[in-house]
C-alpha positions as CSV (number, residue, x, y, z in Angstrom):
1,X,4.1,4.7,17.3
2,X,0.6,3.7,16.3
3,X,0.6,0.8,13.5
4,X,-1.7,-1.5,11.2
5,X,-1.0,-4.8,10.0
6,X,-3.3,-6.9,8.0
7,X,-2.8,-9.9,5.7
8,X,-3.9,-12.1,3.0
9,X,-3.1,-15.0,1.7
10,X,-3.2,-14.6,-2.5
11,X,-3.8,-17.8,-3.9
12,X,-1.3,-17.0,-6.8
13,X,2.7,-17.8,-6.6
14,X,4.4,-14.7,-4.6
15,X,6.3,-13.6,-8.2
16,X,3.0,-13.0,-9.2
17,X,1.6,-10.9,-6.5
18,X,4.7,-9.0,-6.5
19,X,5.0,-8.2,-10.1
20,X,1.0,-7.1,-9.5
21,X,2.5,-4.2,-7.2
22,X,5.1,-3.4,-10.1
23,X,2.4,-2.6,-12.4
24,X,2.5,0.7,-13.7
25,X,-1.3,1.0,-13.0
26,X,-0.9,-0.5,-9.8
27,X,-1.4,2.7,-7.8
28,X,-5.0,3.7,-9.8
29,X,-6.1,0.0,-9.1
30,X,-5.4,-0.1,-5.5
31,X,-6.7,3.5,-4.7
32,X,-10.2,3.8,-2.7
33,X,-12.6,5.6,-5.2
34,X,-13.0,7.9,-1.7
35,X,-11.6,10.2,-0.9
36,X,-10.7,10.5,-4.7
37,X,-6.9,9.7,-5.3
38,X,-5.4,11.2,-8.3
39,X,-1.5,11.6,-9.4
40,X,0.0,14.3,-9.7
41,X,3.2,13.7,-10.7
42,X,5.5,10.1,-10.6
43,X,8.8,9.2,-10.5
44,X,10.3,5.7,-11.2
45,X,8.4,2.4,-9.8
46,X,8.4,0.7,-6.4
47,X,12.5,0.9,-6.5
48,X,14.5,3.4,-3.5
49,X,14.1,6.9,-4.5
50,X,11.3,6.6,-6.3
51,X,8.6,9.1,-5.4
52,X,4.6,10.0,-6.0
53,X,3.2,13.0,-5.8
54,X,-1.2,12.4,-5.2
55,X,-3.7,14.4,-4.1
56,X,-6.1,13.0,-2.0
57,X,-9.1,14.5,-1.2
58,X,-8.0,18.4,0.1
59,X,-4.2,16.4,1.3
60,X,-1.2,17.0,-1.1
61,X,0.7,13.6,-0.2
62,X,4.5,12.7,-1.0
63,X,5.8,9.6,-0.8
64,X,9.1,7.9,-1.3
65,X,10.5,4.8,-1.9
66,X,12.6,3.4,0.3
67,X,13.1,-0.2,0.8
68,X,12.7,-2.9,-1.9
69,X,13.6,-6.7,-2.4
70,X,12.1,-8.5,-5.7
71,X,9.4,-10.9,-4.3
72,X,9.9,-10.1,-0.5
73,X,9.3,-6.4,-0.2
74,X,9.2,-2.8,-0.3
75,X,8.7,0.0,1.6
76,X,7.3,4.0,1.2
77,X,7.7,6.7,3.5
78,X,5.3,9.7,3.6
79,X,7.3,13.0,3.2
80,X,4.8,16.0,2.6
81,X,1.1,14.9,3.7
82,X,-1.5,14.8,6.7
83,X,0.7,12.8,9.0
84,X,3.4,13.4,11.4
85,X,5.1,10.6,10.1
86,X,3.9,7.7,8.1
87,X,6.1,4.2,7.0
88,X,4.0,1.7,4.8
89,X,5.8,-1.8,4.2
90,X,5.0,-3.8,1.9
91,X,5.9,-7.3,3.2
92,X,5.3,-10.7,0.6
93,X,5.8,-14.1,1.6
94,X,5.4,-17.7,0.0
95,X,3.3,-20.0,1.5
96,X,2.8,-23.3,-0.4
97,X,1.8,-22.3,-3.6
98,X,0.6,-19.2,-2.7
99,X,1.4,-15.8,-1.0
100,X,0.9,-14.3,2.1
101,X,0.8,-10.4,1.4
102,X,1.1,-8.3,4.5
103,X,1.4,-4.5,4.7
104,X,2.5,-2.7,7.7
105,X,1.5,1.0,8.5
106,X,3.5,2.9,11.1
107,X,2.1,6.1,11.7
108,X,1.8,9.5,14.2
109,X,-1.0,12.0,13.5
110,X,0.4,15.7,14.2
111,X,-0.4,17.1,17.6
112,X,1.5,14.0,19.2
113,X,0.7,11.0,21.4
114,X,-2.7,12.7,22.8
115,X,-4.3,13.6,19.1
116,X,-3.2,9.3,18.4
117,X,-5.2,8.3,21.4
118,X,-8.1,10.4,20.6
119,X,-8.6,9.8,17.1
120,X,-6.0,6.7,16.6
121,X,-9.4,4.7,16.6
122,X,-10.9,7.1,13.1
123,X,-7.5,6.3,11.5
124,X,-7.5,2.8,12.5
125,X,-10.9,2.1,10.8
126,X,-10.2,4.2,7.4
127,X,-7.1,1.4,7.3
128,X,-9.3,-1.4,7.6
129,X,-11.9,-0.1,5.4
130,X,-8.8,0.8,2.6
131,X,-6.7,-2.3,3.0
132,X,-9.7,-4.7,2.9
133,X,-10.5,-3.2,-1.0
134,X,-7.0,-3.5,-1.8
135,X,-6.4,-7.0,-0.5
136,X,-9.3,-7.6,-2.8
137,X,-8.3,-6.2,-5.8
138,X,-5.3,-7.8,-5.4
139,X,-7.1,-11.1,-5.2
140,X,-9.2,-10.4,-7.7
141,X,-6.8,-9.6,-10.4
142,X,-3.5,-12.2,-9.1
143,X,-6.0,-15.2,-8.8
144,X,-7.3,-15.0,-12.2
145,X,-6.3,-18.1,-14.6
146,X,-2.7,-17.2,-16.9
147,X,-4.9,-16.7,-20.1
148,X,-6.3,-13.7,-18.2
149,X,-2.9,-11.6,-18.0
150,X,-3.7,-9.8,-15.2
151,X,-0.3,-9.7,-13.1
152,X,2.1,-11.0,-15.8
C-alpha cells in the first residue's frame, strides 16, 4: 500500500503539540483553504469512535477514530470518501524540549495497484503540498510564547 510520512520537529514541549490537535478548532485550522473543507457533522474529539463527517470539494469524506494515546498518538481511518482505503496516524514524540510530530498516511486509490502507480505520484504531491501548511500552522500556533494561549 502506497504511504506518506513527513515530520517536524515543534519547538514547543510534546503536551503542547498534542493538546494543539485536541482543540476543538483544530480541524478548521489545519484544513487547506483548497479544495474548501467544511464539516458537516462531528462526533466526539480525537478519542476511538469518534467520527467527522466533511465535504471536501465534490468528496463526501468519513472518518473515524481509531487509535489514541495522550501525548504519543492517534490514529483515523477513512470510511466513506474518494479512497479505497485510507489510515492517517498521528505519531508525536519528545525530543529535548521539543516535539517531533510525524503523520503517517497509508492509502489505495480505487481501481487498484495500476490506478496507484499511474496517479500515486498526483496524490503524493497534494500530501506534500497539505502537510507542509499544516506542519506550519502547527508551528505557528504551538511555538508562540504562553501569554499567547494558543495550544493551552
Amino acid at each position: 500500500m502506497p504511504t506518506f510520512l513527513k515530520s517536524i520537529i515543534v519547538e514547543a514541549p510534546v503536551e503542547t503539540v498534542f493538546a494543539f490537535h485536541e482543540r476543538e478548532d483544530a480541524l478548521r485550522l489545519l484544513s487547506p483553504r483548497f479544495p474548501p473543507v467544511r464539516v458537516i457533522r462531528k462526533t466526539g474529539g480525537i478519542e476511538p469512535g469518534s467520527r467527522v463527517e466533511l465535504k471536501i470539494g465534490p468528496f463526501l469524506w468519513t472518518a473515524l477514530h481509531t487509535a489514541y494515546e495522550k501525548n504519543r498518538l492517534f490514529a483515523d481511518e477513512q470510511v466513506q470518501g474518494p479512497f479505497a482505503k485510507w489510515v492517517h496516524r498521528h505519531e508525536f514524540e519528545a525530543v529535548d524540549r521539543a516535539t517531533r510530530l510525524t503523520d503517517c498516511v497509508e492509502y489505495r486509490l480505487p481501481g487498484g495497484a495500476w490506478m496507484n502507480r499511474l496517479f500515486g505520484w498526483a496524490v503524493q504531491l497534494g500530501l506534500r503540498q497539505m502537510f507542509r501548511q499544516r506542519h506550519q500552522m502547527t508551528k505557528s500556533y504551538c511555538e508562540k510564547g504562553p501569554n499567547e494561549n494558543f495550544c493551552a
